[in-house]
TIVO-2410 file (N, C-alpha, C; in nm, 3 decimals):
# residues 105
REC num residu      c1      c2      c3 atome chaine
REC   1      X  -3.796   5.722 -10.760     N      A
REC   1      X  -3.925   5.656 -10.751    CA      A
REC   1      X  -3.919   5.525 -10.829     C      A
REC   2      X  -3.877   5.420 -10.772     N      A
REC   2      X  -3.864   5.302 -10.850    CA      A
REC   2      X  -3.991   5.245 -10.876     C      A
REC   3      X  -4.068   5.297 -10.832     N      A
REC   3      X  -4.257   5.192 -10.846    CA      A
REC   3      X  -4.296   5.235 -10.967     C      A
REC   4      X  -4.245   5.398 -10.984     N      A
REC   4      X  -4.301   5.470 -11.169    CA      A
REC   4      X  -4.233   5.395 -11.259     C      A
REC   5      X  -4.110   5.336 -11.189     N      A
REC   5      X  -3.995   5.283 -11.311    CA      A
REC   5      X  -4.110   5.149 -11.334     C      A
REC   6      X  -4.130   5.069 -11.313     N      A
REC   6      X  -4.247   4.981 -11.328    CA      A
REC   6      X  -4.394   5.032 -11.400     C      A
REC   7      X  -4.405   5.117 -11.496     N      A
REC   7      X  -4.548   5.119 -11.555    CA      A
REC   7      X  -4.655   5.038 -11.578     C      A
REC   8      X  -4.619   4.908 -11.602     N      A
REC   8      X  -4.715   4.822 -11.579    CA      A
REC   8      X  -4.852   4.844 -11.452     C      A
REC   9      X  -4.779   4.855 -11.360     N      A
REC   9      X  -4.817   4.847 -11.226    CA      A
REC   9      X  -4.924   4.973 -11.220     C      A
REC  10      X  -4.902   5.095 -11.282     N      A
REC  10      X  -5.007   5.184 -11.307    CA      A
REC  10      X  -5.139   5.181 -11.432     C      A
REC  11      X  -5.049   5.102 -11.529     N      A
REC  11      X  -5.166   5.039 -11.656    CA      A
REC  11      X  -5.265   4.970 -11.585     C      A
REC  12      X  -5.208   4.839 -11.526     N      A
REC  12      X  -5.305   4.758 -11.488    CA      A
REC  12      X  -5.439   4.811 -11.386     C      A
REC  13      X  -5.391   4.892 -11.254     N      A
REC  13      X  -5.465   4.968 -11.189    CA      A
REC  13      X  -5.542   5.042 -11.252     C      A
REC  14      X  -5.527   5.097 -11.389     N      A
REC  14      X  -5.622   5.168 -11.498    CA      A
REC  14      X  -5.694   5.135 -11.513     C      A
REC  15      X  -5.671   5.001 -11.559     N      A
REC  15      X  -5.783   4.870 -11.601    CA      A
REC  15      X  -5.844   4.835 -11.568     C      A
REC  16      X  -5.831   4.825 -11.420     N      A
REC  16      X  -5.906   4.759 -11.308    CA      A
REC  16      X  -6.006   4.849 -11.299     C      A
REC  17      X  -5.984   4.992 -11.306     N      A
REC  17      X  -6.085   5.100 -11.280    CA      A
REC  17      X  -6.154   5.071 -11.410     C      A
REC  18      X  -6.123   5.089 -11.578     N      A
REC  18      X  -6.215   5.044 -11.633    CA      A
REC  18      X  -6.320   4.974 -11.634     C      A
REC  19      X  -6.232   4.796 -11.610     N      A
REC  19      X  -6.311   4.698 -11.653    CA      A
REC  19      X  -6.391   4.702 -11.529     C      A
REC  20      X  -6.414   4.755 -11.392     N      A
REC  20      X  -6.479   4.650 -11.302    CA      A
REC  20      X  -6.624   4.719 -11.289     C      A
REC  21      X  -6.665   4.813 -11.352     N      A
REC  21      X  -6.833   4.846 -11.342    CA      A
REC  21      X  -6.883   4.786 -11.420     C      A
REC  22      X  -6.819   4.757 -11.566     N      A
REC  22      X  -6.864   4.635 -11.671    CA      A
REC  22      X  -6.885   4.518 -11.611     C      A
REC  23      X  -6.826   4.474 -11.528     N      A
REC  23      X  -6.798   4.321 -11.454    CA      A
REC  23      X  -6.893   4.312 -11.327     C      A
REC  24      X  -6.926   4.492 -11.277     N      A
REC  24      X  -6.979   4.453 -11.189    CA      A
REC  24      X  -7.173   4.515 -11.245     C      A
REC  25      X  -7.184   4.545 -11.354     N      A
REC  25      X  -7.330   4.547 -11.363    CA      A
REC  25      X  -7.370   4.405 -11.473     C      A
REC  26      X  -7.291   4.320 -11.497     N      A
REC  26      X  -7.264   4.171 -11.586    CA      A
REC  26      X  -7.330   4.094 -11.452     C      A
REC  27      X  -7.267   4.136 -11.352     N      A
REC  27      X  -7.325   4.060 -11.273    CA      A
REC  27      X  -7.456   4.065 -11.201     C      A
REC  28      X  -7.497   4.204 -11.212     N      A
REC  28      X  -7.639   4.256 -11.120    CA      A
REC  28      X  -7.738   4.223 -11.216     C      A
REC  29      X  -7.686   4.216 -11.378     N      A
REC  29      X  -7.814   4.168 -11.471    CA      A
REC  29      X  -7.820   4.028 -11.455     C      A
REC  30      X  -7.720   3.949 -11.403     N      A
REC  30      X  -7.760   3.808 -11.470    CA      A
REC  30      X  -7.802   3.783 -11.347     C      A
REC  31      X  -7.753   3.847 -11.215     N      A
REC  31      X  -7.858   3.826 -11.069    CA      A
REC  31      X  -7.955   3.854 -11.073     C      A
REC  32      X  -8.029   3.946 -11.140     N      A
REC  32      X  -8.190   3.965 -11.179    CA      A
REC  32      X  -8.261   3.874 -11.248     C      A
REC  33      X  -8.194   3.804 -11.382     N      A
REC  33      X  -8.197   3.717 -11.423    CA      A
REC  33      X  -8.284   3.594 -11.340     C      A
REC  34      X  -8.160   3.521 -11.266     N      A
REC  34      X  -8.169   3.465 -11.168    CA      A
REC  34      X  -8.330   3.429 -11.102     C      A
REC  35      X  -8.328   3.550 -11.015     N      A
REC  35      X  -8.439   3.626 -10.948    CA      A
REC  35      X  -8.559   3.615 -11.034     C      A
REC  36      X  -8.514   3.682 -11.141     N      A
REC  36      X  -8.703   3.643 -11.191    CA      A
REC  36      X  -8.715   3.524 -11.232     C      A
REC  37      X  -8.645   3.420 -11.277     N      A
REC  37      X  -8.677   3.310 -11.329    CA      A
REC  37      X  -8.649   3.174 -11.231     C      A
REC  38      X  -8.549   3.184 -11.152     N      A
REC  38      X  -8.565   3.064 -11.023    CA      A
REC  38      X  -8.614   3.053 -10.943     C      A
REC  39      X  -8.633   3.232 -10.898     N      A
REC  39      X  -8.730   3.257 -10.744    CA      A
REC  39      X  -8.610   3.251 -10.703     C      A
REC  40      X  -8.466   3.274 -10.660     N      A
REC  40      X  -8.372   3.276 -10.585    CA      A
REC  40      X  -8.348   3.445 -10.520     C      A
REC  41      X  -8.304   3.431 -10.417     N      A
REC  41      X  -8.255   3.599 -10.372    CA      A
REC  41      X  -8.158   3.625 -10.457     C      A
REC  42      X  -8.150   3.786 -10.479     N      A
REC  42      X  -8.007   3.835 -10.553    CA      A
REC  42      X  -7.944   3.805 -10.562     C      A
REC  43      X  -7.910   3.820 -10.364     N      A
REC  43      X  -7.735   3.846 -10.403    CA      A
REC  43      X  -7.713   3.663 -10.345     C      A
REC  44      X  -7.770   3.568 -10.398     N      A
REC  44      X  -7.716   3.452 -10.332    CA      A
REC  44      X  -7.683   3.379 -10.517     C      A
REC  45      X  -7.754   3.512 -10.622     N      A
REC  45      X  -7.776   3.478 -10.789    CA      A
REC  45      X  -7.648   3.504 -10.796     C      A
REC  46      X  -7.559   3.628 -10.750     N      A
REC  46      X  -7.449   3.709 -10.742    CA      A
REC  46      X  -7.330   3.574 -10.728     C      A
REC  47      X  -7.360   3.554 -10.616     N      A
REC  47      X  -7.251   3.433 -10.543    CA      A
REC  47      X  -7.245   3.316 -10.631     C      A
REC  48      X  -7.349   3.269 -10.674     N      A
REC  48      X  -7.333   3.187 -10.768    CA      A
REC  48      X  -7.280   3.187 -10.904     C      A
REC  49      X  -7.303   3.320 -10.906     N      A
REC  49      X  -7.240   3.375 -11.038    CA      A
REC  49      X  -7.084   3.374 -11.034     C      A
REC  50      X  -7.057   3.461 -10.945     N      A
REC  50      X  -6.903   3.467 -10.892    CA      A
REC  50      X  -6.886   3.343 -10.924     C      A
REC  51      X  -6.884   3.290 -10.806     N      A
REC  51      X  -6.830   3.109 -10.831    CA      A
REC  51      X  -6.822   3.039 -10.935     C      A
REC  52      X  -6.915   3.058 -11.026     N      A
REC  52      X  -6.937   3.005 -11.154    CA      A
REC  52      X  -6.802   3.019 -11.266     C      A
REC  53      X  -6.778   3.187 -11.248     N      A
REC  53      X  -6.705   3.273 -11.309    CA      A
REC  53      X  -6.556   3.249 -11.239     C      A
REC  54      X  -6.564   3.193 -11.115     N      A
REC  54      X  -6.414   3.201 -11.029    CA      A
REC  54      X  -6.348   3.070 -11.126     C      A
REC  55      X  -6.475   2.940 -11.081     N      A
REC  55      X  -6.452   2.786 -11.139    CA      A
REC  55      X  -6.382   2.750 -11.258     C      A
REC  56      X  -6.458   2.864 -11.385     N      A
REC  56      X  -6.431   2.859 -11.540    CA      A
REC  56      X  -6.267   2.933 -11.582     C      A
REC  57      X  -6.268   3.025 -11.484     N      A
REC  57      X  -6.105   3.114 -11.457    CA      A
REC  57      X  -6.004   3.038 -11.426     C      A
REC  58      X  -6.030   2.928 -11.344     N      A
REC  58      X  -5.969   2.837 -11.275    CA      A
REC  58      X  -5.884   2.747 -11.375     C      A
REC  59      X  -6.014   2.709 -11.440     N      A
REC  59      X  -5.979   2.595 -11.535    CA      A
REC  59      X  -5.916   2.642 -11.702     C      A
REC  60      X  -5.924   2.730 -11.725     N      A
REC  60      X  -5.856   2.800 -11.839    CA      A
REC  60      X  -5.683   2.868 -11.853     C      A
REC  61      X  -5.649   2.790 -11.899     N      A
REC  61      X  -5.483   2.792 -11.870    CA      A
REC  61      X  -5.463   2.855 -11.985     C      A
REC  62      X  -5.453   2.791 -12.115     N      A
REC  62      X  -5.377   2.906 -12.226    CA      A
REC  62      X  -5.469   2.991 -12.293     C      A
REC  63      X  -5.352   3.069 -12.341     N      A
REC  63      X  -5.434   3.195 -12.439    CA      A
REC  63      X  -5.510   3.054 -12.569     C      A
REC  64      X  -5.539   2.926 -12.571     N      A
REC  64      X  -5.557   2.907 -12.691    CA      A
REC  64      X  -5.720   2.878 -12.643     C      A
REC  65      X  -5.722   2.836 -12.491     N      A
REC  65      X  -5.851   2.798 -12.432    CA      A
REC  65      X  -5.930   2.950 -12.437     C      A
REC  66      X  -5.909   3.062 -12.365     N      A
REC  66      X  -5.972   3.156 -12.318    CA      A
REC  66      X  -5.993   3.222 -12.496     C      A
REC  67      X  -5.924   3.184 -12.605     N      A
REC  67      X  -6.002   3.255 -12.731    CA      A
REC  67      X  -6.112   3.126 -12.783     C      A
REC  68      X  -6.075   3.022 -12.773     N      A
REC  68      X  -6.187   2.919 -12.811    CA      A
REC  68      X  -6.329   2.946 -12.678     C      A
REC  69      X  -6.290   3.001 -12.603     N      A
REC  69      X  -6.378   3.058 -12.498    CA      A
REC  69      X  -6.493   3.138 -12.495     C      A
REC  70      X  -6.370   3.274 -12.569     N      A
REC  70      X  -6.497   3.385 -12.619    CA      A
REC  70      X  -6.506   3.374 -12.788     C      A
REC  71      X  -6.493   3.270 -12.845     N      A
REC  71      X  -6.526   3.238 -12.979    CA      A
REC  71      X  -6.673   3.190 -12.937     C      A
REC  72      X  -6.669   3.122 -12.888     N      A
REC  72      X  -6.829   3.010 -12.854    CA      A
REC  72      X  -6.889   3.170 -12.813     C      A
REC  73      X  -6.874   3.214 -12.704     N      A
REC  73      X  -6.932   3.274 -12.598    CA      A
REC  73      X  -7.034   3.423 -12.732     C      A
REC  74      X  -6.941   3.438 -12.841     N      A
REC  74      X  -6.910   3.520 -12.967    CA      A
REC  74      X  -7.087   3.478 -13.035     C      A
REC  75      X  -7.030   3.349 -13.064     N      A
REC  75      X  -7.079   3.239 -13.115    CA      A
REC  75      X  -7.250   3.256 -13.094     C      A
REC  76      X  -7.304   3.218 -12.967     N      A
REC  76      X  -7.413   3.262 -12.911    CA      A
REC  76      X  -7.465   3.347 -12.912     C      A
REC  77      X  -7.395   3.447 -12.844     N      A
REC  77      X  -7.420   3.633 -12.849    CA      A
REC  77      X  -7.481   3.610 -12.998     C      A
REC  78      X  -7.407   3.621 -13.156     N      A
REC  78      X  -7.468   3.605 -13.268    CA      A
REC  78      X  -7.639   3.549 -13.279     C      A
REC  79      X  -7.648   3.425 -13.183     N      A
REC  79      X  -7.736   3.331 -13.265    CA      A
REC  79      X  -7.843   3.414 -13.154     C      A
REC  80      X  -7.844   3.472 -13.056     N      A
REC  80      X  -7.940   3.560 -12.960    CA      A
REC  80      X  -8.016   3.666 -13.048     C      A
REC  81      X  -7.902   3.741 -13.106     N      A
REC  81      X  -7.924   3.827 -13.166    CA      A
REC  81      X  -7.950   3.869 -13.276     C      A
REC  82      X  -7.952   3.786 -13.387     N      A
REC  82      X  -8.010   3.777 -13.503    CA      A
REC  82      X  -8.046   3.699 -13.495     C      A
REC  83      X  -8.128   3.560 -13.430     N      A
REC  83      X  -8.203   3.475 -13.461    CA      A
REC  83      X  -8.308   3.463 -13.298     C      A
REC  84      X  -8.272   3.445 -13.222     N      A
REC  84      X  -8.372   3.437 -13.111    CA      A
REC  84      X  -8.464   3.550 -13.106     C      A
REC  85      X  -8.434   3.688 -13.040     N      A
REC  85      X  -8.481   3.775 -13.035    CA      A
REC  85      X  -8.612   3.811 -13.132     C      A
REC  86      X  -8.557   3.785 -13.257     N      A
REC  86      X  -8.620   3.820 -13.390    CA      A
REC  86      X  -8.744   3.736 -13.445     C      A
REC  87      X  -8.737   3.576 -13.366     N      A
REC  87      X  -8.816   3.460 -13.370    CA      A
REC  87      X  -8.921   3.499 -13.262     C      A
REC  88      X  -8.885   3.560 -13.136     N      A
REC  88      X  -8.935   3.593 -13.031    CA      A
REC  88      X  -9.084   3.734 -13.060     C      A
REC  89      X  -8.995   3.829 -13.157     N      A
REC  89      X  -9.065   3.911 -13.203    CA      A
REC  89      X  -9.194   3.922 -13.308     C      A
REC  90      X  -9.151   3.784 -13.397     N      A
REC  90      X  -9.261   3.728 -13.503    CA      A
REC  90      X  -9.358   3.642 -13.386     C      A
REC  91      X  -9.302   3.584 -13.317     N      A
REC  91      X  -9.469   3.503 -13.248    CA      A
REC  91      X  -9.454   3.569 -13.195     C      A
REC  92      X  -9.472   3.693 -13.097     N      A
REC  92      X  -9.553   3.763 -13.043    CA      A
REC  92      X  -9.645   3.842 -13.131     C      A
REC  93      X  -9.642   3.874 -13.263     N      A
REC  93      X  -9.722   3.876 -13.338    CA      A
REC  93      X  -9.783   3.824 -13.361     C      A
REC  94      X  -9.778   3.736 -13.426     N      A
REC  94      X  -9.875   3.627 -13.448    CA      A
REC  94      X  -9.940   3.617 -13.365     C      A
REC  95      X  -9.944   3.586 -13.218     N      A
REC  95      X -10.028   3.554 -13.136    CA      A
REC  95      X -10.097   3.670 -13.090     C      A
REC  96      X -10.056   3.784 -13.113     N      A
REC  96      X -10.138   3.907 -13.096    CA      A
REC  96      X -10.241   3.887 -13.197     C      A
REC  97      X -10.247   3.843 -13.311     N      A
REC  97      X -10.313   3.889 -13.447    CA      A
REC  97      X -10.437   3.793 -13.424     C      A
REC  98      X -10.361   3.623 -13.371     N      A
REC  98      X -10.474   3.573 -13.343    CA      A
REC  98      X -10.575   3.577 -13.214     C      A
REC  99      X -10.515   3.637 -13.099     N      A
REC  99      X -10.585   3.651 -13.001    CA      A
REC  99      X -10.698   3.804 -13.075     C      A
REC 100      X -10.631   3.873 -13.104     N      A
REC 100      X -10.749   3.978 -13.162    CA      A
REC 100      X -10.853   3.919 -13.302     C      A
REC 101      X -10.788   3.830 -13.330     N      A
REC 101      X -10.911   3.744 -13.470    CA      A
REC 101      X -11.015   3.712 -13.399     C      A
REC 102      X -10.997   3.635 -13.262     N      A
REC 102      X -11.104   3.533 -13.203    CA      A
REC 102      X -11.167   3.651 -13.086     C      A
REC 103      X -11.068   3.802 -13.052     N      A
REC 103      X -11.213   3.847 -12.991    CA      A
REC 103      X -11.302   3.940 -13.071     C      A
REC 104      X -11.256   3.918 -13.195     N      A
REC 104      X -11.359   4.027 -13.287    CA      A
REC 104      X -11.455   3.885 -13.312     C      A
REC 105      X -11.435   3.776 -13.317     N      A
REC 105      X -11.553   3.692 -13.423    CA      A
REC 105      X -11.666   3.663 -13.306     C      A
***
């Protein structure tokens, strides 16, 4: 069986089964995304996405680009998540507190 003598060839097929429900619900959220905020159909959010994602693949040649890549990408994720979200959560307070000030007075 010379194809077993090649393990790679069964790792990678592993992988593929891993990574691609991650890759493929990455994409059904940011097509919803899409959808509620452009008014665009799904799956045309999907295609654009792809493409988007094919374009940036394209253009990324070394391992030194694709870690300065998900450094930024790192980068963001951070500033979403301890700072947006959390800013997001104080004024909706606030504006709860004052919309209920002005219908009690």
């Amino acid at each position: 069986m010379p194809f077993v003598e090649r393990f790679e060839y069964i790792g990678i097929a592993t992988w593929t089964i891993v990574l691609l429900p991650n890759f493929c619900i990455s994409f059904w959220c940011t097509s919803r995304i899409i959808k509620k905020v452009a008014n665009l159909k799904q799956k045309y959010g999907v295609l654009l996405i792809f493409m988007l994602v094919l374009i940036i693949i394209y253009f990324l040649k070394t391992g030194q680009q694709i870690y300065t890549l998900t450094n930024y990408i790192g980068k963001i994720g951070f500033i979403i998540d301890y700072g947006y979200i959390p800013l997001l959560f104080f004024l909706i307070l606030i504006v709860k507190r004052v919309k209920k000030k002005y219908r009690t007075s």
